[in-house]
N, C-alpha and C positions, 0 to 999 in steps of 0.2 A: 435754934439753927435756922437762918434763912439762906433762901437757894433762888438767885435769878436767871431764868433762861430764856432764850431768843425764841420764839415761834414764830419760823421763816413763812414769808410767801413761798407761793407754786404757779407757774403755771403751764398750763395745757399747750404741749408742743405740737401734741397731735391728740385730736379723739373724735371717739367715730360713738353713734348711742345706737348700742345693734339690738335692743329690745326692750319692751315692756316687758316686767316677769310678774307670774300671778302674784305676787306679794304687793305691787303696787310702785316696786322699785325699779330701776333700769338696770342691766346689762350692758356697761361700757371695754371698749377697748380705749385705752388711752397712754400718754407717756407723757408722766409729766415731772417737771423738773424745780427743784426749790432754788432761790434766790435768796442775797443777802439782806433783802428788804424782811426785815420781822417788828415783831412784837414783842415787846417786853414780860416778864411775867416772873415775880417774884410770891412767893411761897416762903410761910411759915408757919411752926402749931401754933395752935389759939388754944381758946378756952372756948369759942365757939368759931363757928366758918363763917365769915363774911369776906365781900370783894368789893373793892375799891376800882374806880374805872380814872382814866386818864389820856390826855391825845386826842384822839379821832373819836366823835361822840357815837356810841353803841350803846343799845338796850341794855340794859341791868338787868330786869326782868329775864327768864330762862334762857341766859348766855351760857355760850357752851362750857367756862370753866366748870360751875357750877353742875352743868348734866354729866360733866368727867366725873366730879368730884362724888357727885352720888352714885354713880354708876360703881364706879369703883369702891365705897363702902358697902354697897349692896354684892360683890364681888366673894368679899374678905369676908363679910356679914360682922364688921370692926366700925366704930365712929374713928372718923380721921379729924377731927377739927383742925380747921386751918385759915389761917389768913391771906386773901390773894390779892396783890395790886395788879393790874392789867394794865400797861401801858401803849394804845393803839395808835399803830402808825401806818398797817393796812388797813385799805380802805374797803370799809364795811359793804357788801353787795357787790362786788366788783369781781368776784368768782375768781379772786388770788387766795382764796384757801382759809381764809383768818380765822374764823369762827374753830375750824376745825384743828389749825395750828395751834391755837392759844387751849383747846381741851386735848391734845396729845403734848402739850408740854406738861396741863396741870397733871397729867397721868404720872410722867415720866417723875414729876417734882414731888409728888407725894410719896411715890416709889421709894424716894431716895431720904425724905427727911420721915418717913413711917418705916424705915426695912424692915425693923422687927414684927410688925403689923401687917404689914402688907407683903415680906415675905420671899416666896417663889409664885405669886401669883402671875399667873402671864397677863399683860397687859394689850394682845392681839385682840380676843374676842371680847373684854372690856372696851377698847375703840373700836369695835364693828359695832355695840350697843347703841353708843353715842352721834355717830355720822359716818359715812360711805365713808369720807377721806381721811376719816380720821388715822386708819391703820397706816396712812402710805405717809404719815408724819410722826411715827414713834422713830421717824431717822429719816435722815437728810440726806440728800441726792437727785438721784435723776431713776425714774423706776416705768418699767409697765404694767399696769394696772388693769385689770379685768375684772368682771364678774360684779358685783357692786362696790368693789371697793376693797374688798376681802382679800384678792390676789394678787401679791406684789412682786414685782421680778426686780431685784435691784439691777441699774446698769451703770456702766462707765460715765459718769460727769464731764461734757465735753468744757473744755473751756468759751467762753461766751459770755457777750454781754445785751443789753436787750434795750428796748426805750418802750418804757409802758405808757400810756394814758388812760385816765380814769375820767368821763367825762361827767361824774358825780351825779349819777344815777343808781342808786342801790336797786339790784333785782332780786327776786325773791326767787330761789333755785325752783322751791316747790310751784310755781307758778309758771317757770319756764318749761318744764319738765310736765308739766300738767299740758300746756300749750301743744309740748312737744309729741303729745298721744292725740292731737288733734291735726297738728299736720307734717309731721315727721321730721326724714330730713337727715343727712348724712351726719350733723354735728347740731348744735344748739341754737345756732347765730339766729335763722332764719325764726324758730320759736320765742328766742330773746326780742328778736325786732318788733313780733306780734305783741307780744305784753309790754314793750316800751317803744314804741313807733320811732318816738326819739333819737334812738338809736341808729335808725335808716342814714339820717343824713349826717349823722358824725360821722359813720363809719366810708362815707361817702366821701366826704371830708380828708379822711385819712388818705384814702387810695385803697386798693386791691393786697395790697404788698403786706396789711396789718391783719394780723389775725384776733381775733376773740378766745379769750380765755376761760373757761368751765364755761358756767352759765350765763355770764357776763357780770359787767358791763363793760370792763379795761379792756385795752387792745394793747396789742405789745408786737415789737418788729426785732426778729434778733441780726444782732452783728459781730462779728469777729473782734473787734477791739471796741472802749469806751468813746473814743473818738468817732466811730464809724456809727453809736446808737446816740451819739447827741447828737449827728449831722441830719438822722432822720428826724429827728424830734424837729429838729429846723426844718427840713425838707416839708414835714409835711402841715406847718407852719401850726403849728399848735400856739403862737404867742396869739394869735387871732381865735383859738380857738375858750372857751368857759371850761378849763377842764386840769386837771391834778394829773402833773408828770412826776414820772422817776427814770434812773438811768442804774440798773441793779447790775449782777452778773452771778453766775450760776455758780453755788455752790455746793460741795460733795456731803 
């Protein structure tokens, strides 16, 4: 049996980081919403687990399917052997969610091609093991998010469409967030900017009007129709700009 499914992007419509908590982790409020932009990810048994990568170049070495994958045999306390292809088309470090997308799919995919194995086992605090965002992509929508990741409120999918830019700088959450206990700050941008200076003048580039997404590095401007998110992509002249667009829209 093989089973392929989409691991949407996300991004952060609004979010606020209201604490360091003694564990070493934050305390966000956030609402964020997934997009048609994903990743591919096909599942099958093996005889042994190995993953195969494709598209957008990402580390092999401890990729999130992988930390799913064990997470969740260590769950079951069961071997799942499987085969994974990863097909990436979010851009890695750009704080659209990928890493964590592409390990609540491999959750959801083994779920379905092990039932008997794997059961009535919940798959909640299995992705709270693996990553904060993990739990808020065992399902698609539009949600607000609290507490590290753990608490999901689902809400109504407004219709929308969005113009991202990625100006192909990978950042590293834990480094912005390390940053971010150095000099605060309502949301992340300003910690983002410290760890990648870079980022000052793209985002300068852009205008006022573009916001930043998790921890960076994409920016993204939303618009009521497709028409209205490729006009910003021109407005804000990104053909002058070294940098990877998309024009998505929100899905439930």
């Amino acid at each position: 049996m093989s089973l392929a499914l989409p691991a949407r992007a996300k991004l952060n419509l609004e979010l606020r980081v209201v604490r360091r908590r003694a564990d070493g982790f934050h305390d966000l409020d956030t609402t964020m919403q997934t997009i048609d932009l994903h990743d591919v990810l096909v599942v099958e048994r093996a005889r042994t687990t190995e993953l195969t990568l494709s598209g957008l170049s990402v580390a092999h070495n401890d990729n999130s399917v992988l930390k799913a994958h064990d997470a969740l045999e260590r769950a079951t306390g069961k071997k799942l052997p499987a085969s994974f292809h990863l097909h990436k088309r979010i851009p890695p470090g750009s704080g659209m969610g990928g890493a964590s997308s592409d390990a609540a799919a491999a959750l959801r995919a083994l779920k379905a091609v092990y039932t008997r194995e794997v059961g009535d086992v919940d798959l909640r605090p299995v992705a709270e093991q693996v990553g904060s965002d993990v739990p808020f992509f065992l399902s698609s929508g539009r949600a607000h998010v609290e507490g590290r990741g753990e608490k999901v409120t689902a809400q109504p999918t407004t219709p929308m469409w969005f113009a991202i830019v990625w100006p192909g700088i990978e950042l590293s959450t834990r480094l912005v967030y390390a940053k971010w206990d150095e000099v605060g700050g309502e949301d992340l941008r300003d910690a983002a900017v410290r760890v990648e200076p870079r980022l000052a003048a793209f985002a300068e580039q852009l205008g006022d009007s573009w916001r930043m997404t998790g921890s960076g590095s994409a920016f993204f401007r939303a618009a009521p129709t497709r028409a209205g998110a490729e006009e910003a992509l021109s407005l804000a002249g990104v053909d002058k700009l070294e940098c990877w667009t998309a024009v998505a829209t929100a899905v439930a």
